[in-house]
Backbone as a chain_set.jsonl record, in Angstrom:
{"seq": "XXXXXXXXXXXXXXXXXXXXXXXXXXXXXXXXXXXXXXXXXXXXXXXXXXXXXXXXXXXXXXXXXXXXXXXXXXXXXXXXXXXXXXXXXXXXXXXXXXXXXXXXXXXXXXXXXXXXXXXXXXXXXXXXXXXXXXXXXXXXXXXXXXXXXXXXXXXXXXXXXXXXXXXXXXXXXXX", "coords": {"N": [[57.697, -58.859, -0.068], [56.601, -56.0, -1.131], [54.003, -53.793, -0.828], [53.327, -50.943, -1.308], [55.197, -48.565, -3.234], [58.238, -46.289, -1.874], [57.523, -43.641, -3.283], [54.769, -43.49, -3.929], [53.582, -44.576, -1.094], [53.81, -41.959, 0.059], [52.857, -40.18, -1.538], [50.338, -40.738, -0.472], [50.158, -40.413, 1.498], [50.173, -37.121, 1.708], [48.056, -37.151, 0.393], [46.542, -37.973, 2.063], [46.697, -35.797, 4.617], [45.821, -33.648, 3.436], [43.158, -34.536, 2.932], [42.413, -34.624, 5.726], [43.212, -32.386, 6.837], [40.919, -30.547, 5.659], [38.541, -31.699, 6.764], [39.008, -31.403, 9.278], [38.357, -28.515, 9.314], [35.71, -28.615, 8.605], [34.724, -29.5, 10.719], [35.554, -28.029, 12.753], [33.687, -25.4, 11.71], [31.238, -27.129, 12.193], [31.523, -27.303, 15.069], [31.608, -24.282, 15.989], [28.505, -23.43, 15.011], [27.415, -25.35, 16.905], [28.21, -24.164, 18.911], [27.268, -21.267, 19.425], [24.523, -21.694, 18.339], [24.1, -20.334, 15.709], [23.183, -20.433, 12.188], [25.287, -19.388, 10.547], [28.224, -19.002, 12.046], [30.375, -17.192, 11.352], [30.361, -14.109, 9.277], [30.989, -12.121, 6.375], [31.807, -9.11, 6.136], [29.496, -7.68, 3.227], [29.176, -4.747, 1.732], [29.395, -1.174, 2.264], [27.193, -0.364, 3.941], [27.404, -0.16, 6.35], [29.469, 1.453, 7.457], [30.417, 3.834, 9.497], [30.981, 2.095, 11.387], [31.408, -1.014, 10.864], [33.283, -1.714, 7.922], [33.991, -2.607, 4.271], [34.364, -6.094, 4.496], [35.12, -6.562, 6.337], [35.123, -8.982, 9.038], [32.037, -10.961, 10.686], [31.677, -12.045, 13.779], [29.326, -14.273, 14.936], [26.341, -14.695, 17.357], [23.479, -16.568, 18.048], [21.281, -17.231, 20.094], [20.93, -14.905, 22.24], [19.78, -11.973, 23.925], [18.132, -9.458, 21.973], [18.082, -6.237, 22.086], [17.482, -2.642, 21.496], [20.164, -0.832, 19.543], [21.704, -2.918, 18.991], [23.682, -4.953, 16.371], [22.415, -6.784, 13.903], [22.638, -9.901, 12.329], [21.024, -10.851, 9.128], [18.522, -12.665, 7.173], [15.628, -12.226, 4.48], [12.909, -13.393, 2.778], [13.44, -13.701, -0.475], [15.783, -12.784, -0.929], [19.558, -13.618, -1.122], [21.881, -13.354, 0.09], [22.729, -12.676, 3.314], [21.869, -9.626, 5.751], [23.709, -6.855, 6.962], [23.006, -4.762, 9.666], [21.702, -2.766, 12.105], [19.613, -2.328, 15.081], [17.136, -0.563, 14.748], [14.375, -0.178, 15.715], [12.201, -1.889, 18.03], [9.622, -3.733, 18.792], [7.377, -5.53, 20.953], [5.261, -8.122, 21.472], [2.218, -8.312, 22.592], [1.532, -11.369, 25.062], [0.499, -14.312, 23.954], [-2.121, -16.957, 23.934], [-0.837, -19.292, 24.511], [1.141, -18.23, 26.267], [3.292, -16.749, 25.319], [5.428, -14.587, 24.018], [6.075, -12.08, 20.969], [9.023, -10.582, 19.315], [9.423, -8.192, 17.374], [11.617, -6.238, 15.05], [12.877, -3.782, 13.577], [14.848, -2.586, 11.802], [17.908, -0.793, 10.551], [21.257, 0.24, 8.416], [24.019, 1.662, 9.25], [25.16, 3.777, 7.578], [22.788, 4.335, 6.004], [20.101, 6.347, 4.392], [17.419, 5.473, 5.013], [14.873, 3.836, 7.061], [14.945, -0.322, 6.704], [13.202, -1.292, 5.784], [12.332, -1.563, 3.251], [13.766, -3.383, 2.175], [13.025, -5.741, 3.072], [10.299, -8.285, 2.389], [8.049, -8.744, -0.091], [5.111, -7.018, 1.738], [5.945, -7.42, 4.292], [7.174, -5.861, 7.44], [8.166, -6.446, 9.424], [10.845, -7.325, 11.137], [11.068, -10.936, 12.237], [11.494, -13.786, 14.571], [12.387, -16.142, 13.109], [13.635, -14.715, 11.261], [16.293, -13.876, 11.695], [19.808, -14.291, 11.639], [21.944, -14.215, 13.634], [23.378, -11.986, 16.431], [25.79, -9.325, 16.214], [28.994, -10.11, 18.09], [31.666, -9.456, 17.954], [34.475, -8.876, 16.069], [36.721, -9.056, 13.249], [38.651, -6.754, 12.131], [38.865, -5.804, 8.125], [39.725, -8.619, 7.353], [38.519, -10.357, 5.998], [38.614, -9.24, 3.487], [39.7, -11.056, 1.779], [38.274, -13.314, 0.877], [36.327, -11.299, -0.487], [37.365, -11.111, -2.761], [37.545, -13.165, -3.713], [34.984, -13.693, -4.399], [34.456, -11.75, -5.892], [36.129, -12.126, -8.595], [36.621, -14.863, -9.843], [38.164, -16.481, -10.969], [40.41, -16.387, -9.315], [39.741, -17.511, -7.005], [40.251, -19.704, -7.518], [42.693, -20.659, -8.312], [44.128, -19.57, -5.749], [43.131, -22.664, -4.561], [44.014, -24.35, -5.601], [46.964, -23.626, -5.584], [47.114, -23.87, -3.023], [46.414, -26.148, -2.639], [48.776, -27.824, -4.199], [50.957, -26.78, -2.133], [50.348, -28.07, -0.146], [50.163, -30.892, -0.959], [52.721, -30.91, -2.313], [54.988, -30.468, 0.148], [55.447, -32.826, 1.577], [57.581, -33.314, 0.231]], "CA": [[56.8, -58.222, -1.002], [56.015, -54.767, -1.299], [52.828, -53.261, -1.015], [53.351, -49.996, -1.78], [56.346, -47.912, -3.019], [58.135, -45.254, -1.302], [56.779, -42.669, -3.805], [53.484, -43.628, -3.671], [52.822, -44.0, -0.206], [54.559, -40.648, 0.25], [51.932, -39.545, -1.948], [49.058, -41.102, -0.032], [50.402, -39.851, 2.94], [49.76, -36.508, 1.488], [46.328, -37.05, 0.367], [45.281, -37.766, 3.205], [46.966, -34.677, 5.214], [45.135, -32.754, 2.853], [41.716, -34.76, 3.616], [42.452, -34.142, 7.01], [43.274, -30.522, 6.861], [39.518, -30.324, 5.131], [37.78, -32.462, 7.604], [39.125, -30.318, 10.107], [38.108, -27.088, 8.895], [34.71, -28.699, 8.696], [34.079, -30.008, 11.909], [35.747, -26.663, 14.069], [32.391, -25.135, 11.559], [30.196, -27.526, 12.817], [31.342, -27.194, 16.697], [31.066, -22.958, 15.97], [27.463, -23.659, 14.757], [26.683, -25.941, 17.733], [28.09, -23.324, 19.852], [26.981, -20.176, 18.844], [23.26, -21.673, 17.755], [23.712, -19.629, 14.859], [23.614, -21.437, 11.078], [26.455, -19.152, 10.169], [28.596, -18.223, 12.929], [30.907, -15.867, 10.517], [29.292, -13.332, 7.898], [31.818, -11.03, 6.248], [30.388, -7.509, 5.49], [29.95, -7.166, 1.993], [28.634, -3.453, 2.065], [29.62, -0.245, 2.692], [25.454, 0.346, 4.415], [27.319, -0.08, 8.101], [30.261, 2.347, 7.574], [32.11, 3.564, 10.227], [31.498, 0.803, 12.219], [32.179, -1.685, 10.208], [33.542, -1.775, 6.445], [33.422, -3.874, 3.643], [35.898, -7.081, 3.978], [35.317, -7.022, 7.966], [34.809, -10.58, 9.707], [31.537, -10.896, 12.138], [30.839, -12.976, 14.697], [27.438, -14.315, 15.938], [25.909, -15.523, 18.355], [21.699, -16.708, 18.017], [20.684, -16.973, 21.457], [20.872, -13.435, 22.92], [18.345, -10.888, 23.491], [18.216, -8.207, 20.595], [18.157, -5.041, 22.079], [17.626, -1.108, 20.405], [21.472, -0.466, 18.972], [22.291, -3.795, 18.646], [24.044, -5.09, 15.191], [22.313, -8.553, 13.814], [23.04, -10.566, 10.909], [19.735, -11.035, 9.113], [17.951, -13.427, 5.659], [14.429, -12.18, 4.282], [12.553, -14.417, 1.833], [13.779, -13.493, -1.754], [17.16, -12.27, -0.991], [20.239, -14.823, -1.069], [22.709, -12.371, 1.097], [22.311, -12.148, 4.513], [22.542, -8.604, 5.505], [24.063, -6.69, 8.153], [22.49, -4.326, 9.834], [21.275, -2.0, 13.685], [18.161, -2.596, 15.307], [16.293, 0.92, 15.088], [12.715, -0.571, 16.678], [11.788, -3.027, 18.69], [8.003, -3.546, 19.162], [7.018, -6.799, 21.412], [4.079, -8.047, 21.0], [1.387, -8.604, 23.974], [1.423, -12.19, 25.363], [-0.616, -15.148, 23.418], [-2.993, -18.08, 24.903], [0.262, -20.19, 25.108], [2.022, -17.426, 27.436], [4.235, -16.951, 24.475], [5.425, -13.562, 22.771], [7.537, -12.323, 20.108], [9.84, -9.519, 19.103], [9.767, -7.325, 15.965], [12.179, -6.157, 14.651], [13.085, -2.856, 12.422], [16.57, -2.593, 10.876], [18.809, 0.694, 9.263], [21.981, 0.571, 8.314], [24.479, 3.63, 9.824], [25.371, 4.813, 6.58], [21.855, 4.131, 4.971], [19.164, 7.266, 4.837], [16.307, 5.677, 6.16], [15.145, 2.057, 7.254], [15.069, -1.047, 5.818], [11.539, -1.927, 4.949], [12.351, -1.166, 1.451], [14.685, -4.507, 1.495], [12.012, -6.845, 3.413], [10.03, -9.158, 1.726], [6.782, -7.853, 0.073], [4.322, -6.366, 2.651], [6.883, -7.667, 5.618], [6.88, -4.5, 8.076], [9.219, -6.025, 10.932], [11.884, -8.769, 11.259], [10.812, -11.834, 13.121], [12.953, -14.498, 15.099], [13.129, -16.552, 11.988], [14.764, -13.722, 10.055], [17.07, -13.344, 12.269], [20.751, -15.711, 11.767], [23.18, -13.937, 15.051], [23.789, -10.867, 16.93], [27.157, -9.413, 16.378], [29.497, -10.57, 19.385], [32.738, -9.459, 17.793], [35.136, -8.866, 14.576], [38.396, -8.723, 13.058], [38.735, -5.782, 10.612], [39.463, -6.522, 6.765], [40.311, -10.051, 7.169], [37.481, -10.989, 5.092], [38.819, -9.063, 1.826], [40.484, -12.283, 0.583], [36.439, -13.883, 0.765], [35.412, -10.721, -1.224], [38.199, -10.842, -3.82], [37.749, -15.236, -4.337], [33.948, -14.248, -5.035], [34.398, -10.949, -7.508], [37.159, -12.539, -9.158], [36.381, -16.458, -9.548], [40.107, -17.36, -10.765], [41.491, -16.044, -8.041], [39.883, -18.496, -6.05], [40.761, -21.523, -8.363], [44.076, -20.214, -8.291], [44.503, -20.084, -4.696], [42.596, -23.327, -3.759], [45.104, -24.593, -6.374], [48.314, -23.475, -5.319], [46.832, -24.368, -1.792], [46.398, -27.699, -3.321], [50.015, -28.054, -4.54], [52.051, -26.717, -1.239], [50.109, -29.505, 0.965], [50.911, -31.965, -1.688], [54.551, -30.661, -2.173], [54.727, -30.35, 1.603], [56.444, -33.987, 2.336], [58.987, -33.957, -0.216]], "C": [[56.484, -56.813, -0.51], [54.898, -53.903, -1.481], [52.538, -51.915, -1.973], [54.894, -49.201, -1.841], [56.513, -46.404, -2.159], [57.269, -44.229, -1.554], [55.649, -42.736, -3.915], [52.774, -43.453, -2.696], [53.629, -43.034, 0.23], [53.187, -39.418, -0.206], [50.12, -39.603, -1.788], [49.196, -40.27, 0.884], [50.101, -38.097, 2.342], [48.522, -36.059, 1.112], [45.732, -36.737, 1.38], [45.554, -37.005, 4.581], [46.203, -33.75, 5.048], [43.733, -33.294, 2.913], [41.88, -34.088, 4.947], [42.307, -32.722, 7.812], [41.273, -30.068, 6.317], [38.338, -30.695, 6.457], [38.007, -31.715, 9.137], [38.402, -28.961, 10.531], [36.143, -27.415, 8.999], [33.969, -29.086, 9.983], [34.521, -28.784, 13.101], [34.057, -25.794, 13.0], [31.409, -25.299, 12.509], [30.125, -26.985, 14.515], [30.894, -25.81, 16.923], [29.503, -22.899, 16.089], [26.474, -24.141, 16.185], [27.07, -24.773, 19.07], [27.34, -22.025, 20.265], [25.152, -20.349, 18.427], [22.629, -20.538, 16.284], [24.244, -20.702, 13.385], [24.407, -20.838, 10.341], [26.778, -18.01, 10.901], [29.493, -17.231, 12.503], [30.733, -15.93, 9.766], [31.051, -12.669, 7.745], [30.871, -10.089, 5.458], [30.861, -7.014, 4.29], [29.602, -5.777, 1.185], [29.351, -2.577, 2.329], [28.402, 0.321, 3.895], [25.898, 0.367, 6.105], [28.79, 0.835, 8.332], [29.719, 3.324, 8.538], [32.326, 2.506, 11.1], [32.002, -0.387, 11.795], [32.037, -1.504, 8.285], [33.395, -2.934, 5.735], [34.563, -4.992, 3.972], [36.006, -7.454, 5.799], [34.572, -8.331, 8.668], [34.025, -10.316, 10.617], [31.772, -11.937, 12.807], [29.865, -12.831, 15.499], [27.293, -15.153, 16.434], [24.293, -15.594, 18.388], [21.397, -16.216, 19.085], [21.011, -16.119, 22.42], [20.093, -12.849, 22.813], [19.164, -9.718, 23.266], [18.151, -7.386, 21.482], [18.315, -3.515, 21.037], [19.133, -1.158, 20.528], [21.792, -1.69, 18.678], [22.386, -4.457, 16.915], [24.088, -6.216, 14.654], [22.352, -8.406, 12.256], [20.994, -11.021, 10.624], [19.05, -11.978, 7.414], [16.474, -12.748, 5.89], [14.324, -12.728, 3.055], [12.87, -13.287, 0.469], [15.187, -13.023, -1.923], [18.252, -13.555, -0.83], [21.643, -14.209, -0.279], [21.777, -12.177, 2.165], [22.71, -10.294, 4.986], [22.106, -8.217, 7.247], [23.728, -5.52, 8.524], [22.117, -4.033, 11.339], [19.911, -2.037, 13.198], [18.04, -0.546, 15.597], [15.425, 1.103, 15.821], [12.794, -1.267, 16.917], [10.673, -2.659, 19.321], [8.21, -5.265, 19.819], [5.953, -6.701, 21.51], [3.095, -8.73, 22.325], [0.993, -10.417, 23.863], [0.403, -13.024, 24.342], [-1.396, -16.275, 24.331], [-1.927, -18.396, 25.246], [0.97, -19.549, 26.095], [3.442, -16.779, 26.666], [4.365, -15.395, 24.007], [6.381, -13.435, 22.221], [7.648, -11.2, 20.227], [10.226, -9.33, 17.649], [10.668, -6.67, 16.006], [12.093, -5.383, 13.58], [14.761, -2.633, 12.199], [17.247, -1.392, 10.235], [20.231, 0.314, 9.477], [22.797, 1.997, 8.341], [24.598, 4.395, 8.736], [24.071, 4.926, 5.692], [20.774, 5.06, 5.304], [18.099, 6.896, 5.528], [16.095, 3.945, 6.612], [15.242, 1.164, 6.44], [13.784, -1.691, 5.248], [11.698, -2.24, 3.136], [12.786, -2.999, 1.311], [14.034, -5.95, 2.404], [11.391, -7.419, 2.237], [8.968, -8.568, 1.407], [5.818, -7.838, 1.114], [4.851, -7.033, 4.168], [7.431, -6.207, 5.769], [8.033, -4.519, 8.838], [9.764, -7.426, 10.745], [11.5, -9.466, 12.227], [11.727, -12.631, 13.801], [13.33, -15.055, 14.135], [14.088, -15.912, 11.313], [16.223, -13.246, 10.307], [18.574, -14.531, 12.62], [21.37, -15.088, 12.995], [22.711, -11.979, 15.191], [25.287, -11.053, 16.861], [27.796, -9.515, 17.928], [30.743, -9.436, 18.951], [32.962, -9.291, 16.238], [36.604, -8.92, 14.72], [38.058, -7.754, 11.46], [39.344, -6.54, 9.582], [39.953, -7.905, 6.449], [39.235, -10.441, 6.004], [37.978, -10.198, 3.436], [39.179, -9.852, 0.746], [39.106, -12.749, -0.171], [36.338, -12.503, -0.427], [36.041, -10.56, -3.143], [37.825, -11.863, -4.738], [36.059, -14.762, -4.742], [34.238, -12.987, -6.104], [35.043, -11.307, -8.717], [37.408, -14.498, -9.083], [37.676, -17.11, -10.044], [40.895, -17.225, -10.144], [41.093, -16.922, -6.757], [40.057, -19.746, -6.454], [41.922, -21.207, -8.111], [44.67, -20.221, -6.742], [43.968, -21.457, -4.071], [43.922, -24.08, -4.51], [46.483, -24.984, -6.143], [48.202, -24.164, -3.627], [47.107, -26.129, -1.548], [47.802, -28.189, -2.907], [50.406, -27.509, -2.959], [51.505, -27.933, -0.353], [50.755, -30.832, 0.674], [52.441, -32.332, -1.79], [54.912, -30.971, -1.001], [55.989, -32.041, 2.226], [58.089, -34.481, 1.382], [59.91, -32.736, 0.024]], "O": [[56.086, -56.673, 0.647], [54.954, -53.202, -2.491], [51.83, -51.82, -2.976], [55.653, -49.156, -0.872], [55.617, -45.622, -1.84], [56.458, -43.787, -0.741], [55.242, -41.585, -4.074], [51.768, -42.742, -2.672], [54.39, -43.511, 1.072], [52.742, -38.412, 0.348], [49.172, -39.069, -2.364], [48.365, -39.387, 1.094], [49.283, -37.82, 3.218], [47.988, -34.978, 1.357], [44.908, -35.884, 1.712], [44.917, -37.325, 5.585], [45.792, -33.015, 5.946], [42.922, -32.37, 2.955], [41.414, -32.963, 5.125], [41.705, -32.238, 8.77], [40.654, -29.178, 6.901], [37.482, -29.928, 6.9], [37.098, -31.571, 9.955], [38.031, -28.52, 11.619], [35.386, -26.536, 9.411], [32.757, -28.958, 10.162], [33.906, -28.662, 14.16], [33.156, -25.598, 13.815], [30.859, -24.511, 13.277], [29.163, -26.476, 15.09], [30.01, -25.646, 17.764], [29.056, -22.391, 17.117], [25.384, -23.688, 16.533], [26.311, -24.593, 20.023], [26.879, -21.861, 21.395], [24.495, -19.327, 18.232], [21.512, -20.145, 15.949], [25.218, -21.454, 13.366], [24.576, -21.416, 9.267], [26.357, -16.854, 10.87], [29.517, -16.248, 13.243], [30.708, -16.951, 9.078], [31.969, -12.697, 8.565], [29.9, -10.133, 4.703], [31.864, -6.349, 4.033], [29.781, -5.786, -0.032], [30.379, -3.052, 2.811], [28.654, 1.275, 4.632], [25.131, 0.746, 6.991], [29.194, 0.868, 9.494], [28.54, 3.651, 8.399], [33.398, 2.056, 11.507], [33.022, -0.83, 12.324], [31.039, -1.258, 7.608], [32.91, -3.988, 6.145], [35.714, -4.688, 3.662], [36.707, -8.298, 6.357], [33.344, -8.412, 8.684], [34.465, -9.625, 11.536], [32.161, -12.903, 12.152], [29.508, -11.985, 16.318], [27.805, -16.261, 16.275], [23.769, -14.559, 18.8], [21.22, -15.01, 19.255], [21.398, -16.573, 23.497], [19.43, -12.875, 21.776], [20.145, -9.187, 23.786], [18.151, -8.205, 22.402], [19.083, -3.383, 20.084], [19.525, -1.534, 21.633], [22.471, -1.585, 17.657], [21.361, -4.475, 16.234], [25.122, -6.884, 14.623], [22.217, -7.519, 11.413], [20.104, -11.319, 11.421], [19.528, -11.4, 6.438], [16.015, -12.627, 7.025], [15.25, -12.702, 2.244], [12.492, -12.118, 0.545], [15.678, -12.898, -3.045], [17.741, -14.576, -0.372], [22.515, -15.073, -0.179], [20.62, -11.757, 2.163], [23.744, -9.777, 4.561], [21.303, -8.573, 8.109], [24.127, -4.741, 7.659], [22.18, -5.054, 12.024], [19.291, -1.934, 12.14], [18.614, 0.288, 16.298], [15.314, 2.09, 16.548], [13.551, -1.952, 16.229], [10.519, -1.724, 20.107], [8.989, -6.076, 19.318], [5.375, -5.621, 21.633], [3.519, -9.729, 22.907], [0.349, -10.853, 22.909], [-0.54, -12.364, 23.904], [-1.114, -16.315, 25.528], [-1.619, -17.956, 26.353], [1.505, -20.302, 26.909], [4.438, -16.404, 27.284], [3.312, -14.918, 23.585], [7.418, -14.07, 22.413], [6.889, -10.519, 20.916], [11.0, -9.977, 16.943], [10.855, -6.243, 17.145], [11.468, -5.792, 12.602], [15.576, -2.618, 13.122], [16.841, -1.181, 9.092], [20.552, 0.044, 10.634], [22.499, 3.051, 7.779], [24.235, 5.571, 8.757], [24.186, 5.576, 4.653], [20.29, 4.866, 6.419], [17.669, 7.565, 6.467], [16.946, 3.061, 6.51], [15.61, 1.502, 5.315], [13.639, -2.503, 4.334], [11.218, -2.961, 2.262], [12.226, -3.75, 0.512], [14.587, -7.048, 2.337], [11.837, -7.134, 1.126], [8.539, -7.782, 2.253], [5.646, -8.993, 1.502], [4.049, -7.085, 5.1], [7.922, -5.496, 4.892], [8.783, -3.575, 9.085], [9.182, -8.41, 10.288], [11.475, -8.866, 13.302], [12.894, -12.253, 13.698], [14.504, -14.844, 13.832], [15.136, -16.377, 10.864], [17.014, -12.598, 9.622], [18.55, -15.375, 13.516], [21.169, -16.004, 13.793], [22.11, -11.162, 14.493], [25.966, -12.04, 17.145], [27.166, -9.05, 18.877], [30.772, -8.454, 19.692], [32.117, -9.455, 15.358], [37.383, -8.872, 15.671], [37.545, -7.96, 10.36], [40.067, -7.524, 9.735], [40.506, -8.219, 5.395], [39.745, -10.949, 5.005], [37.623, -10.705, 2.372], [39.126, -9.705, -0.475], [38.853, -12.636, -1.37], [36.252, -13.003, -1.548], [35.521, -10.165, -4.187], [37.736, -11.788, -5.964], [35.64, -15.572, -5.569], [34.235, -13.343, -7.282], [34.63, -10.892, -9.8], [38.202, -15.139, -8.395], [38.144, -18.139, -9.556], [42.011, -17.743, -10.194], [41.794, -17.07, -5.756], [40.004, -20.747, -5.738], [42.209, -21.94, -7.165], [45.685, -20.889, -6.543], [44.33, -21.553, -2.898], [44.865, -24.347, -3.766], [47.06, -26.054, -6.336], [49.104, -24.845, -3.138], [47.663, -26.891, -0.757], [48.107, -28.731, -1.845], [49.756, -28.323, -2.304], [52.324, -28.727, 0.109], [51.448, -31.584, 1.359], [53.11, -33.337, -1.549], [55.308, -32.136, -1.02], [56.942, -32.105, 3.002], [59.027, -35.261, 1.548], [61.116, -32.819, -0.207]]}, "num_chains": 1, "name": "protein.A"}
């Protein structure tokens, strides 16, 4: 008796290459995440506001747990915005010790190509970026790799179209 035919499990066996390939992709995420302590260890810069250092379509990488320093180039969320944005520390104010022994670090923000700071793009009457606001410090990049990312979101059939065809060669793939 026969359980299953060739062509069939031929075509399981592809399914579940293509689970696999997914499940993959999701768990090297997760380990980035757990490494990095950042909840998204690559941003791509969708901006021109950090020209010449980096352009639009360029891949970061971050890292949470580092101390900020003046010049340094962090990835950043403030309440009402749904883009993280990328951005050089201009100020850094710390703030004098509390009962607990505890202090923090403010945080002011400009982009190189942008005339003046970023207050404008804080949250109403938010002055200075806190640790919350703050997802990575850049570590690293790879120029323009990220243009595919900026193409699949301006252009939403171009990423049906490649997840698609992506689809089909995995599938195709064993025959």
């Amino acid at each position: 008796m026969q359980v299953l035919g060739a062509g069939r499990r031929n075509k399981l066996h592809q399914g579940l290459n293509l689970a696999l390939i997914i499940t993959s992709a999701m768990m090297i995420w997760k380990f980035l995440i757990l490494v990095t302590g950042s909840e998204s260890p690559v941003v791509v810069v969708l901006s021109g506001s950090m020209e010449p250092g980096f352009k639009r379509g360029d891949i970061l990488f971050l890292m949470k747990h580092t101390t900020i320093e003046l010049g340094d180039v962090i990835v950043f969320t403030v309440d009402g915005r749904a883009v993280p944005i990328v951005h050089r520390v201009v100020s850094r104010h710390d703030t004098a010790p509390q009962l607990d022994n505890s202090s923090s670090v403010q945080l002011l923000t400009k982009g190189d190509n942008n005339f003046g700071d970023d207050r404008i793009l804080y949250a109403k009457g938010q002055r200075w970026l806190a640790h919350e606001n703050v997802m990575g410090k850049v570590i690293g990049y790879l120029p323009h790799v990220g243009l595919v990312t900026i193409l699949m979101n301006d252009y939403v059939y171009i990423k049906y179209a490649l997840i698609g065809l992506l689809s089909i060669l995995v599938l195709k793939g064993g025959e």
